[in-house]
C-alpha positions as CSV (number, residue, x, y, z in Angstrom):
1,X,90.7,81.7,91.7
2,X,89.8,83.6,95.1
3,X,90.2,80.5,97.4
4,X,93.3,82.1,99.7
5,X,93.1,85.5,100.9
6,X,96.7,86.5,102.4
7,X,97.8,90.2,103.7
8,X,101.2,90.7,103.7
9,X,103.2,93.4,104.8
10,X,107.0,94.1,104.9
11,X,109.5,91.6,106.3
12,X,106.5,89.6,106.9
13,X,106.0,87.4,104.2
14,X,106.6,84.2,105.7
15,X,104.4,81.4,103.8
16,X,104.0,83.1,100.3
17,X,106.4,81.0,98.5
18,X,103.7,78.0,100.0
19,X,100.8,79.3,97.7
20,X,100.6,79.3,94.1
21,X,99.5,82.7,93.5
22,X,97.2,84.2,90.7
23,X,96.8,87.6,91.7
24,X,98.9,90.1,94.3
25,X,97.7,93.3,94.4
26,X,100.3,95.7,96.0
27,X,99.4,98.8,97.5
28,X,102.0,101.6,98.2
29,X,105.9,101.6,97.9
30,X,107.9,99.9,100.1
31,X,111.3,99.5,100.8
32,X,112.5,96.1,99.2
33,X,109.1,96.4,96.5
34,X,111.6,95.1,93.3
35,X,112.7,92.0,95.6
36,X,109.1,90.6,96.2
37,X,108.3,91.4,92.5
38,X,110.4,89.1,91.8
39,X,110.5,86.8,94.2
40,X,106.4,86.4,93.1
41,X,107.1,86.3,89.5
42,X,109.9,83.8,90.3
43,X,107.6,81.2,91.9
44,X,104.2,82.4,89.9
45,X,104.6,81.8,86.3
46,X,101.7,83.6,84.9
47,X,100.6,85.7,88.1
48,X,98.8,89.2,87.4
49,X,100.6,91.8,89.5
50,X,98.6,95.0,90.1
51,X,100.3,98.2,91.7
52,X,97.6,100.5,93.4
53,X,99.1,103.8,92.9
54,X,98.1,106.5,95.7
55,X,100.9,109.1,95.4
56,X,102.9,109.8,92.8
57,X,105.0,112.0,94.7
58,X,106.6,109.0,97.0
59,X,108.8,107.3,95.7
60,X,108.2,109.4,92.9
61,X,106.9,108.4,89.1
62,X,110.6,107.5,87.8
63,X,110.5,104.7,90.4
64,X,106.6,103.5,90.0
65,X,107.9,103.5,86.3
66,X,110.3,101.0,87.1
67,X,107.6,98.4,89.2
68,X,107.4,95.5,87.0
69,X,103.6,94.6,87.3
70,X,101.0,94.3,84.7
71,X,98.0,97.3,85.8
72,X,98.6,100.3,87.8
73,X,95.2,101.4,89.5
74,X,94.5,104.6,91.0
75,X,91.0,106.5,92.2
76,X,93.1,109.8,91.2
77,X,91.9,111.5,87.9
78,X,95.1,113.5,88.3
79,X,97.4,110.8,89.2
80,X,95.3,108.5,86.0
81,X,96.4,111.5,83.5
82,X,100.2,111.4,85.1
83,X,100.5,107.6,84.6
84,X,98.8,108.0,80.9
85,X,101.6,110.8,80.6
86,X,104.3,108.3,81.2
87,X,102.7,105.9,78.8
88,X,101.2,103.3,81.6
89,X,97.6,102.5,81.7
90,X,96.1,103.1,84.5
């Protein structure tokens, strides 16, 4: 584990489906977030997705709800208590 590094950003993910991938962490929301979800779950059987939360306000909680990845991270005690509030971990 840890022998490729790769930062991607939206519409430039050319080359991830080339790498078998153990980890992604995402940070933010982006438009098109559900797609690559998928799209790395699809092709990385087993991969640990992690969704750094910085604010809860865009896209709004309802949608970080919906992220399907396995740890939310935040350094927010405020935005920790929200996500416990919704019943994720963070």
């Amino acid at each position: 584990m840890g022998e490729t590094v790769k930062v991607v950003y939206p519409f430039r993910y050319r080359g991830i489906e080339e790498e078998t991938w153990d980890l992604v962490i995402i940070e933010g929301w982006f438009e098109g977030i559900h797609a690559f979800i998928h799209e790395i779950r699809r092709t990385n059987k087993g991969v640990l997705i992690i969704f750094l939360c910085l604010d809860p306000d865009y896209p709004g909680m309802d949608v970080v709800r919906s992220f399907d990845v396995d740890i939310f991270a935040t350094n927010s005690k405020e935005l920790e208590k929200s996500l416990r509030f919704h019943g994720l971990q963070a």
